[in-house]
Structures are given as structure tokens and as C-alpha cells.
DRENDO-1510 file (C-alpha; in Angstrom, 1 decimal, always signed):
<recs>
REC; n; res; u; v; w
REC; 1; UNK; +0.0; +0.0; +0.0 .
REC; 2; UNK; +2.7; +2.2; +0.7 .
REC; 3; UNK; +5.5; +2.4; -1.6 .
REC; 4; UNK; +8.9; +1.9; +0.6 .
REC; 5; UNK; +6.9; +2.0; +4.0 .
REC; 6; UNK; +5.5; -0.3; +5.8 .
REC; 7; UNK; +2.1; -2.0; +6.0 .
REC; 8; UNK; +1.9; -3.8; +9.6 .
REC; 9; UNK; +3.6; -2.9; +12.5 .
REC; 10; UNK; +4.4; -5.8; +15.3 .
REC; 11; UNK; +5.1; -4.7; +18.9 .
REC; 12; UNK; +6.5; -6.4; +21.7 .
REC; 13; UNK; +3.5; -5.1; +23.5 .
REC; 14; UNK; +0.6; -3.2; +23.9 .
REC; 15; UNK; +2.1; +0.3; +25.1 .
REC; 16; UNK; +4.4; -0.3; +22.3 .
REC; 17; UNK; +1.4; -0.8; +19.8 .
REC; 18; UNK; -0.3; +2.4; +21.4 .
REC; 19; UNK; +2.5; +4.9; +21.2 .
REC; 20; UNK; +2.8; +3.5; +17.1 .
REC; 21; UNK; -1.0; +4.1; +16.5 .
REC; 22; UNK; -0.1; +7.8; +18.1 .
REC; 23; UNK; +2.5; +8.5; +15.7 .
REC; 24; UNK; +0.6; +7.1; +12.6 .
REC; 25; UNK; -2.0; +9.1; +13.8 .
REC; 26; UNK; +0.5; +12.0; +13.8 .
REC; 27; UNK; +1.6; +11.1; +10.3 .
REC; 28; UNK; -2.3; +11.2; +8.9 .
REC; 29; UNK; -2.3; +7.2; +8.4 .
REC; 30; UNK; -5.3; +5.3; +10.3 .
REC; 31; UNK; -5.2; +2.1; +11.6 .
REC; 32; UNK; -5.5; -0.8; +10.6 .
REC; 33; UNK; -6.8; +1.0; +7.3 .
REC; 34; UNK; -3.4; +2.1; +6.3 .
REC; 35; UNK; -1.1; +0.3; +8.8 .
REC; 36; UNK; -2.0; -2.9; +10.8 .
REC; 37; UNK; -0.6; -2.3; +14.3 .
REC; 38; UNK; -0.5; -5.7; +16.3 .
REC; 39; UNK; +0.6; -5.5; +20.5 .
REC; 40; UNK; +1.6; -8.8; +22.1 .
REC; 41; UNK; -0.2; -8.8; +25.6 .
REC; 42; UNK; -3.8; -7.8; +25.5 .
REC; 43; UNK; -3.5; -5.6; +28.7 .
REC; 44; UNK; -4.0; -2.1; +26.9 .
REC; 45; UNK; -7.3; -1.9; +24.5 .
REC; 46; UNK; -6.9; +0.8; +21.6 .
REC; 47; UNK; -8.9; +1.2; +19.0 .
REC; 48; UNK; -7.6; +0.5; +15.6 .
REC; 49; UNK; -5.0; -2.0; +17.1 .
REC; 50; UNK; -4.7; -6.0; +16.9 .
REC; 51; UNK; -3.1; -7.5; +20.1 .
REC; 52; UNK; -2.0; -11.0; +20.8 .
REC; 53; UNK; -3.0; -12.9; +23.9 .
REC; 54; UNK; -1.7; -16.6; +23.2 .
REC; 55; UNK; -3.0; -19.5; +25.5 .
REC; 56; UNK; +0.3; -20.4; +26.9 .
REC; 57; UNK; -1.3; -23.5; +28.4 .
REC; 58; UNK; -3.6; -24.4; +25.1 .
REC; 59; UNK; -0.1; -24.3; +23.2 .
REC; 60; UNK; +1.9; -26.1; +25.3 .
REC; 61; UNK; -0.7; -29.0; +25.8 .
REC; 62; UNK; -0.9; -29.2; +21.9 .
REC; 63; UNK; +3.2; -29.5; +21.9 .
REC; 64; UNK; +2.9; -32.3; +24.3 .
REC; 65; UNK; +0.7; -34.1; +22.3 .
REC; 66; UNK; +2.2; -33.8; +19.2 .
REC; 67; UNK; +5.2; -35.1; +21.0 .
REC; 68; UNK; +3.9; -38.0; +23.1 .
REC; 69; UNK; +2.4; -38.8; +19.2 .
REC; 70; UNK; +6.1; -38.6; +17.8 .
REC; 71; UNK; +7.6; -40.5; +20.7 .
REC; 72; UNK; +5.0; -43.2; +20.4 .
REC; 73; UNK; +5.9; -43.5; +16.8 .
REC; 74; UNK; +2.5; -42.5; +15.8 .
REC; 75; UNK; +3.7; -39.6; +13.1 .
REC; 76; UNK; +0.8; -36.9; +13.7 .
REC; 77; UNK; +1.4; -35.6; +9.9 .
REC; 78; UNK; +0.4; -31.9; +9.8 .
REC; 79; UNK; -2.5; -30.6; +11.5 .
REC; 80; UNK; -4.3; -27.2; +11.9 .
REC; 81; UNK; -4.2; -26.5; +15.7 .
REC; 82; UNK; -6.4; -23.3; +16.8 .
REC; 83; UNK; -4.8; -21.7; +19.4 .
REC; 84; UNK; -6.9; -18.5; +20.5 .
REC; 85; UNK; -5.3; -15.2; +21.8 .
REC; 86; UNK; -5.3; -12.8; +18.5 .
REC; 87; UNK; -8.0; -9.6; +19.2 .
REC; 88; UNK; -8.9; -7.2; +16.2 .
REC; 89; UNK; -9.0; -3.8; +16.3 .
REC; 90; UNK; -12.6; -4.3; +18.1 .
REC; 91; UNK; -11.0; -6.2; +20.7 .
REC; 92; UNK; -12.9; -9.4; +19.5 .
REC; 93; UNK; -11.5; -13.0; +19.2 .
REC; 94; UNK; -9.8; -14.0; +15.7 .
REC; 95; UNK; -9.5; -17.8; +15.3 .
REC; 96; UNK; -6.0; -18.1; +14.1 .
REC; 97; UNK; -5.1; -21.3; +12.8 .
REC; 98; UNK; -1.2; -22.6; +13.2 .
REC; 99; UNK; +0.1; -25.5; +11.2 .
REC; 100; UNK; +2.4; -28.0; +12.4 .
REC; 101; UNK; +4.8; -29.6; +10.4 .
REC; 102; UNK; +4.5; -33.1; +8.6 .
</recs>
């Protein structure tokens, strides 16, 4: 969209995200119409921002049973595991699929 700049933004948290969504502002861009901005956390709503909120524990018991699977010589292949934890910019859930490898 924008020649030589950038079209998503990822923080390393929400603050983060909010002080980009300021200066975007500041530079007459709009998000996530003109930049998607994306905070990692959850813990500061602003509109126009995308945070993620990964279940740590929803993740983790997927890993374990993709590797009990592997241990048990019973190769999984590749599935689609749904992990929620991604908000839009009206702080509703996005179901965000994550593929593991075959």
C-alpha cells in the first residue's frame, strides 16, 4: 500500500502498539486501514490495534501431544491447531489457525 513504507507494525506489547498508533496518527495514516498495528499482551485496548493474547497452556498442551504422538511413533502428519489469543482492532477474538509440520 505504501511504496517503501510499511504495511503492519508488530510490537512487543501493547504500550508499544499504542505509542505507534499515536505517531501514525500523527503522520495522517489510520489504523488498521493504512497500517495494521499488532501489541503482544492484551492488557492495553486501543482502537484501531490488533493485540496478541496466546494460550500459553492451550499451546503447550498441543506440543505435548504432538510429542507423546512422535515418541509413540504414531507420526501426527500436519494438522491445523487453533490456538486463541489474537484480538482485532474491536478487541474481539480471531480464530487463528497454526500448522504444524508433517
Amino acid at each position: 500500500r505504501h511504496p517503501g513504507g510499511a504495511d503492519a507494525a508488530l510490537c512487543e506489547n501493547d504500550h508499544a502498539g499504542a505509542v505507534v498508533v499515536g505517531e501514525l496518527a500523527r503522520l495522517g495514516l489510520t489504523t488498521p486501514r493504512d497500517v495494521l498495528v499488532a501489541g503482544c499482551d492484551a492488557d492495553l485496548p486501543v482502537p484501531g490495534m490488533w493485540s496478541v493474547s496466546p494460550d500459553t497452556g492451550a499451546i503447550a498442551a498441543h506440543a505435548i501431544a504432538l510429542l507423546r504422538a512422535m515418541i509413540e511413533d504414531d507420526a501426527p502428519g500436519e494438522r491445523i491447531v487453533h490456538v486463541p489469543g489474537v484480538l482485532d482492532e474491536n478487541g474481539s477474538p480471531i480464530n487463528t489457525p497454526f500448522r504444524t509440520a508433517s
